[in-house]
C-alpha positions as CSV (number, residue, x, y, z in Angstrom):
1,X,0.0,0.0,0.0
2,X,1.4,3.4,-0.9
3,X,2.2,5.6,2.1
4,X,4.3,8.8,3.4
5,X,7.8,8.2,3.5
6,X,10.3,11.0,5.2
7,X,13.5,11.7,4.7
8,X,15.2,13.1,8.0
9,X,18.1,13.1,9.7
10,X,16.6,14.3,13.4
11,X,14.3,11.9,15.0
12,X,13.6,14.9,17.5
13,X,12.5,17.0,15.0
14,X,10.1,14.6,13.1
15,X,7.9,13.1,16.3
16,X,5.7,16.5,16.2
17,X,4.9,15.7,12.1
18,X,4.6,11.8,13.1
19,X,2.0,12.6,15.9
20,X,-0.2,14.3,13.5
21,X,0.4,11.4,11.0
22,X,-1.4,9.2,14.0
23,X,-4.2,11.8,14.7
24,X,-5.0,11.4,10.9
25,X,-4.2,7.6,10.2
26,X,-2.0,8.1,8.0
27,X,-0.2,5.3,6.8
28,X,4.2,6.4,7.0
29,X,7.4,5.3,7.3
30,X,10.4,7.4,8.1
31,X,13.7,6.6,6.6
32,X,16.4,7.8,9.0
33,X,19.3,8.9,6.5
34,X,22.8,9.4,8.2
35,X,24.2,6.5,6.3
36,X,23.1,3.9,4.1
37,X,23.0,2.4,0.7
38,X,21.0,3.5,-2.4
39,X,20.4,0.2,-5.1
40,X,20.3,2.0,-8.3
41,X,19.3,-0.8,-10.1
42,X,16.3,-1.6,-8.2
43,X,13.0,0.7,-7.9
44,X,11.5,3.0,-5.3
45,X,8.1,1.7,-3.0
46,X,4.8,2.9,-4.0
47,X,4.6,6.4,-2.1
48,X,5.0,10.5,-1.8
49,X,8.4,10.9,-0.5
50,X,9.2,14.5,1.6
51,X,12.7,15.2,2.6
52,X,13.6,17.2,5.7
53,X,17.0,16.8,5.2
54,X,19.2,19.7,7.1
55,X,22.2,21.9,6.1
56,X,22.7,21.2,10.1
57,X,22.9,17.7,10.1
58,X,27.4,17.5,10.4
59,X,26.4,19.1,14.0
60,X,24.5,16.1,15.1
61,X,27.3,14.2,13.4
62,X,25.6,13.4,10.4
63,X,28.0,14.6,8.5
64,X,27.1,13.4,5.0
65,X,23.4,13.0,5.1
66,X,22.3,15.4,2.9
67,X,24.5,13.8,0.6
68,X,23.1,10.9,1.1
69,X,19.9,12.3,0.8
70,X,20.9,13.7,-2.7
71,X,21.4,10.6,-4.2
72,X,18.3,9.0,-2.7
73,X,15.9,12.1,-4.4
74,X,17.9,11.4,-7.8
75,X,17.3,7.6,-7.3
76,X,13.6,8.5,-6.1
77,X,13.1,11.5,-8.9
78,X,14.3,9.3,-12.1
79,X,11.8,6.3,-11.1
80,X,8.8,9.3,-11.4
81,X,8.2,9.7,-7.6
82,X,6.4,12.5,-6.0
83,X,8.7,13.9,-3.8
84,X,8.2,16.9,-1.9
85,X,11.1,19.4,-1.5
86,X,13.4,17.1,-3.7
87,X,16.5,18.0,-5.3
88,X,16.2,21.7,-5.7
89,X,15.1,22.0,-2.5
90,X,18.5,20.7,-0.8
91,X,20.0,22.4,-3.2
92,X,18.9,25.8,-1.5
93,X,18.7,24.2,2.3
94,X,23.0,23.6,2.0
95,X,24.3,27.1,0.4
96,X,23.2,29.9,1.3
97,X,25.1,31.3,-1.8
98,X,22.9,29.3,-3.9
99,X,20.0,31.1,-1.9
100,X,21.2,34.4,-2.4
101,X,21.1,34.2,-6.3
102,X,17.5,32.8,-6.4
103,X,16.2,35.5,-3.9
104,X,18.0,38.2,-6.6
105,X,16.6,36.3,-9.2
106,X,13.2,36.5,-7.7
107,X,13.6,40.3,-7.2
108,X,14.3,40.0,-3.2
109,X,16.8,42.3,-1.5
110,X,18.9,40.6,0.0
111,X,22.1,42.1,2.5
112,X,25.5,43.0,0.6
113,X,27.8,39.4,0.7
114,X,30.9,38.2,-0.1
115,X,31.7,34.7,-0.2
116,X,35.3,33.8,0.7
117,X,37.2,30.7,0.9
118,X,40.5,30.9,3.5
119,X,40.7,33.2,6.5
120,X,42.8,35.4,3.8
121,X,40.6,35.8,1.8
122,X,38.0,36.5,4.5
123,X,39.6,39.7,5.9
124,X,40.1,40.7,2.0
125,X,36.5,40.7,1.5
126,X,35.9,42.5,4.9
127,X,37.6,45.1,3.8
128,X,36.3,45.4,0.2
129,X,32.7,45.2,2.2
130,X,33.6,48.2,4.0
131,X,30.5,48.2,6.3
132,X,30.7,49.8,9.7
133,X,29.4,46.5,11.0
134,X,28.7,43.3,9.7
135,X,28.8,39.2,10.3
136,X,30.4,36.1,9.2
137,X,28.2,33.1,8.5
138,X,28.9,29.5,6.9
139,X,27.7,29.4,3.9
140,X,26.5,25.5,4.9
141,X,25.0,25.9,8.1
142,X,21.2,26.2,10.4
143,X,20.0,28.1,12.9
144,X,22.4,30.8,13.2
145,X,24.9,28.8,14.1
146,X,28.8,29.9,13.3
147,X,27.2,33.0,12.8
148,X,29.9,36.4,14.6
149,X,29.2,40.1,14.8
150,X,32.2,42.4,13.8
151,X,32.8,46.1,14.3
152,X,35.8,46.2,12.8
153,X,38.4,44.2,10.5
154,X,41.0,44.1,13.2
155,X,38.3,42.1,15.3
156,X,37.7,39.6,12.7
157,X,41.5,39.2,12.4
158,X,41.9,38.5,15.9
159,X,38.7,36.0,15.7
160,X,40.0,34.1,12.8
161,X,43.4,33.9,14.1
162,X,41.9,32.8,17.4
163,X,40.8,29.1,18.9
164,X,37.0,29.4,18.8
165,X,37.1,30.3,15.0
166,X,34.9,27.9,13.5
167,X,35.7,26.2,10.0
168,X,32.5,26.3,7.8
169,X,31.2,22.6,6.6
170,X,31.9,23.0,3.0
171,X,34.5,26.1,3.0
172,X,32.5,29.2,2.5
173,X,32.6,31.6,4.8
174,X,30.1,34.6,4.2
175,X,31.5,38.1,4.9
176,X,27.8,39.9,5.1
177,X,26.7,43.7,6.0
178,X,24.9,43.4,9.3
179,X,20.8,44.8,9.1
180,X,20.3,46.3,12.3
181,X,16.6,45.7,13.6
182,X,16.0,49.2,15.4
183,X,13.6,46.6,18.0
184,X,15.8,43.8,17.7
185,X,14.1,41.5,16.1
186,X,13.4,39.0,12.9
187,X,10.6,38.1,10.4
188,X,10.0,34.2,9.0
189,X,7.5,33.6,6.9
190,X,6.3,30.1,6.7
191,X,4.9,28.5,3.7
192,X,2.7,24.5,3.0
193,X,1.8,23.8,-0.2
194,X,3.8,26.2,-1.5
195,X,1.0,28.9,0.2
196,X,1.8,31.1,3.1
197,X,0.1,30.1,6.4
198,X,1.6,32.7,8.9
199,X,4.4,34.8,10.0
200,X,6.6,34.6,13.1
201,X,8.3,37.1,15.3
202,X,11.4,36.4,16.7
203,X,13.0,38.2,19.0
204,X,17.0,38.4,18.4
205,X,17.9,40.3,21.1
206,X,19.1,37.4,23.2
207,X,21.4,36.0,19.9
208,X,21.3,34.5,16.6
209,X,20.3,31.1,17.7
210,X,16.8,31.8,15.9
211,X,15.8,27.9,15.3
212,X,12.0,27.6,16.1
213,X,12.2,24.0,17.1
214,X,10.7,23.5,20.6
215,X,14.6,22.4,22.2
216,X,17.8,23.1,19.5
217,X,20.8,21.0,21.7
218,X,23.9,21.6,19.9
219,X,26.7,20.6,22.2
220,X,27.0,23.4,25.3
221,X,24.9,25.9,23.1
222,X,21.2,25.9,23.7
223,X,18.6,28.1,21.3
224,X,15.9,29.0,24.3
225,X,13.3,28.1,21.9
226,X,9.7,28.3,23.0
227,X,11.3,29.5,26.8
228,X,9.4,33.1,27.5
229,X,11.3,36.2,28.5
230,X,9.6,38.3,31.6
231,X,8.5,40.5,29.0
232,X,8.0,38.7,25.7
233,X,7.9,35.3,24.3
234,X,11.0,34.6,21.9
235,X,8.2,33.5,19.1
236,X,5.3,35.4,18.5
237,X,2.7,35.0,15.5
238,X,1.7,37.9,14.0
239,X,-2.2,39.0,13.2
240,X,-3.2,39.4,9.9
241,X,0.3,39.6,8.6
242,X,-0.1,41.0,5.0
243,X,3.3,42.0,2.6
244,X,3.8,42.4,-0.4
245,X,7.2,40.3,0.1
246,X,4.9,37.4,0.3
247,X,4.0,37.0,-3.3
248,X,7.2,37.2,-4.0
249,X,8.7,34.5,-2.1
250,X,5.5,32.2,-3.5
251,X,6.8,33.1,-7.1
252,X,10.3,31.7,-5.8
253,X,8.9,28.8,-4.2
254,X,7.2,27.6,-7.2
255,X,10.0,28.5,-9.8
256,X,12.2,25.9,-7.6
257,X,9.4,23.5,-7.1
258,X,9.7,24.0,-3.3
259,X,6.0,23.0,-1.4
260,X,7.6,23.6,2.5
261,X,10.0,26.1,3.6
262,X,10.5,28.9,6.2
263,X,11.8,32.0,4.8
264,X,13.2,34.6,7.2
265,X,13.5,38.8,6.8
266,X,14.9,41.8,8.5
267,X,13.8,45.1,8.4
268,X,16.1,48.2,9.0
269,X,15.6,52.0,10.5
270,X,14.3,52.9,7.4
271,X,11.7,49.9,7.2
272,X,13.5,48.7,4.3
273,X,13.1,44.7,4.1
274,X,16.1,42.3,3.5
275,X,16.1,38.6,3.2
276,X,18.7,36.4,4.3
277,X,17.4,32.7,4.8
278,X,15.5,30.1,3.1
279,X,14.7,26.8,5.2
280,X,13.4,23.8,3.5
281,X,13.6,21.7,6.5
282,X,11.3,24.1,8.8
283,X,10.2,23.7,12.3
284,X,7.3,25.6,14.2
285,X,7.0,26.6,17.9
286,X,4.0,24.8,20.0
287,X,4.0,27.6,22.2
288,X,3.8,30.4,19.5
289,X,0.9,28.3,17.7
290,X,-1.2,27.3,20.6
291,X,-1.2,31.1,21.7
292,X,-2.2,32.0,18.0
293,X,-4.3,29.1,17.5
294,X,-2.6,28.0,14.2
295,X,-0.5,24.7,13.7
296,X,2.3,24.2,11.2
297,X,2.5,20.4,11.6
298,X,-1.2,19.4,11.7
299,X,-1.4,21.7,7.6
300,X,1.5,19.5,6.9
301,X,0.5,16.1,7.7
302,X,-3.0,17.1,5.8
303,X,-0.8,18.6,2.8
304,X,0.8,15.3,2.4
305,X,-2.4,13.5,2.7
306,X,-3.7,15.4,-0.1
307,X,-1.0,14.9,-1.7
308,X,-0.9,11.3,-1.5
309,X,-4.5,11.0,-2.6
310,X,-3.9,13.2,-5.3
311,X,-1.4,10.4,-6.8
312,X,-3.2,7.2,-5.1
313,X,-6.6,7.5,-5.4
314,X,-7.6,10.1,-8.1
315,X,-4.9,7.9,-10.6
């Protein structure tokens, strides 16, 4: 019988999707992907197949999972699968580069970058930025991590020169202009089916840690997600959120046959919007949706279920 199959790397991450899989009986199977073997001579199960594969995977020590994953979509793609957020999806979720030049594409601001390779050619392209203040970021990367604020090229010398400098997965190190939020915080925009369901505040002013997943445990660093300040919760859905910004991001979606993905903005003094992130593995934050009343996981699981029937039952 033809099913859900996910592709993940983060059993953590996946029991909130496989709990609304049970509240709707839907038939699934998840395939864990940190290592493994791809037949390329046999043929895929009857099935929809989504990926959740993460650029942050090598810091749970799955260091070549979304490789692995990339030959499973080509396997699962060539046989005529439906897969959701398949090969052009990862393609975005592991380089931010590659991001960059679709938002561009697409007509989206995005923040002045450089991409260097070496810590060389790092402070080069600091210099040739020539902001007052900006960040470094691995081009390969999740949740903010890796990611350093500079207020001068001296600094960044002495951080790359330093024991806590952090090599970047793949290489790329981006040398970025930092958008200061005048109230310190961030914008992401989350999308199912390709269709915006709601927008997220997140306040930044406690770091760039910004992953909305209920607990992010990355060695001795913890993103507080879901945790409330005395003032504020970190996550906070926004009423009626309504931007023109949106239709855009749809019309990027779509041209890269993406159907799930978080997108994340910044505005600056002057109100002026800049995007620097696309997630195509995307989490939500109970305690932000059960305040606003909306769920990302339960639109999911009945996005795939459509889906499925779409292939299974109409066909």
């Amino acid at each position: 019988m033809a099913k859900i199959y996910v592709l993940h790397e983060n059993q953590e991450w996946t029991d909130h999707l496989v709990k609304r899989f049970e509240e709707l009986g839907l038939s699934y199977e998840l395939w864990f992907l940190d290592e493994g073997t791809v037949d390329l001579t046999s043929e895929p199960p009857e099935g929809i197949f989504f990926s959740r594969m993460s650029a942050s995977s090598h810091t749970r020590e799955h260091t070549y999972a979304p490789e692995l994953t990339s030959a499973v979509l080509a396997w699962l793609e060539r046989h005529g699968r439906r897969v959701i957020n398949g090969s052009s999806a990862l393609r975005l979720e592991v380089s931010k580069v590659n991001q960059y030049m679709e938002l561009e594409k697409y007509g989206i601001r995005t923040p002045k970058t450089i991409a260097a390779v070496g810590k060389k050619q790092m402070i080069k392209a600091a210099e040739k930025l020539g902001a007052s203040a900006f960040i470094t970021k691995h081009n390969r990367a999740g949740k903010g991590l890796g990611v350093q604020l500079f207020h001068s090229v001296d600094a960044l010398k002495e951080y790359v020169e330093s024991d806590v400098f952090e090599e970047p997965r793949d290489g790329v190190t981006l040398v970025q202009e930092y958008i200061e939020s005048p109230e310190h915080y961030i914008t992401r925009c989350e999308f199912i089916g390709g269709k915006f369901v709601y927008a997220v505040r997140v306040d930044t002013s406690g770091g760039f840690e910004l992953c909305p997943a209920d607990a992010c445990q990355i060695g001795g660093l913890f993103c507080p997600a879901g945790e409330e300040t005395e003032q504020k919760p970190k996550f906070q859905i926004i009423d009626d959120f309504n931007e023109p910004i949106i239709q855009k991001y749809e019309e990027l979606l779509r041209g890269n046959g993406i159907k799930v993905a978080g997108i994340e903005f910044i505005r600056n003094a002057d109100g002026e919007i800049f995007t620097y992130d696309i997630n195509t593995n995307t989490n939500y934050n109970s305690d932000a949706e059960a305040a606003a009343g909306k769920y990302g996981m339960l639109e999911l699981a009945k996005f795939l279920r459509a889906e499925l029937e779409n292939v299974y039952v109409q066909n």
